[in-house]
C-alpha positions in Angstrom: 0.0 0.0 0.0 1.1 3.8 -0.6 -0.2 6.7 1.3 -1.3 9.7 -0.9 -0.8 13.5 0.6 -1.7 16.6 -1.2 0.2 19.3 -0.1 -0.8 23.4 -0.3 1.7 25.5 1.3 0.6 29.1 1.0 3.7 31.6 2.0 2.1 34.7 3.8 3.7 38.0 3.4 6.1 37.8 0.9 7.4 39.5 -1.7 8.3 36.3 -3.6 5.9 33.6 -3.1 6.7 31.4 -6.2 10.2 31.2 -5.1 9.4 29.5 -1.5 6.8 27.0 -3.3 9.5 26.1 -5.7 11.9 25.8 -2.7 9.8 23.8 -1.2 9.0 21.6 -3.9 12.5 20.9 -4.9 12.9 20.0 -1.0 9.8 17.5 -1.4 11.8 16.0 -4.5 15.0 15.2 -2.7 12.9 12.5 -1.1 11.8 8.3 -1.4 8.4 9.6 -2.8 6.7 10.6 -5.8 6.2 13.7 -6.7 3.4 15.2 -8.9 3.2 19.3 -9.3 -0.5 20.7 -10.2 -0.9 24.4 -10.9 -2.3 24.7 -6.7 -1.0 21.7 -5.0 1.6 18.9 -4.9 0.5 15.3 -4.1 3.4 13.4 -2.6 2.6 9.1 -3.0 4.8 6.8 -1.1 5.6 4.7 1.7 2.7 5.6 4.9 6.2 6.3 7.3 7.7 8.1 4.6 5.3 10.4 3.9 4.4 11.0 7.3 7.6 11.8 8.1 8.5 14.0 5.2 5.0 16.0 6.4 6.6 16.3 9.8 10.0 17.2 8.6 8.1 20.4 6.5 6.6 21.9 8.9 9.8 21.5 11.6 11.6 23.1 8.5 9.0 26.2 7.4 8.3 26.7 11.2 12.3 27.4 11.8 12.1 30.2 9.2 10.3 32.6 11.4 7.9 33.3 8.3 3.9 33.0 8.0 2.6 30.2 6.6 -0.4 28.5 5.7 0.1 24.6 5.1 -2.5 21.8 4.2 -2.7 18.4 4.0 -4.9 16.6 2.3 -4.9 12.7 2.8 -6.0 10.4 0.3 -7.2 6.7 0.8 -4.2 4.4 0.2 -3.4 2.6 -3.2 -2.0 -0.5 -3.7 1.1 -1.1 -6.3 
């Protein structure tokens, strides 16, 4: 089985929002998970730990930044492969 997330992260405040979603996105690719870019979201599919982890590691990483953010996550029912 492989969990699906959809992630929206929404900068707040910023002068250049594309360039944090594209940080961000490159950060999500560096990752065991795949990776699927839509024009207001990013769905991440992969192992349940993995994902959950890489969820966790997001947040702990945008919430050092000291910047506002809005971030949701969107679970989807699990897949088989």
């Amino acid at each position: 089985m492989k969990t699906i997330a959809q992630l929206t992260y929404i900068p707040l405040y910023t002068d250049h929002p594309k360039d944090k979603v594209q940080d961000l996105i490159e950060f999500v690719a560096q990752h065991d998970v795949e990776v699927d870019v839509n024009y207001l979201s990013t769905s991440i599919k992969g192992d349940t730990d993995v994902v959950f982890e890489l969820i966790l590691e997001i947040y702990d990483t945008m919430s050092l930044e000291d910047e506002a953010f809005r971030f949701h996550v969107e679970m989807l029912s699990p897949v088989e492969e």
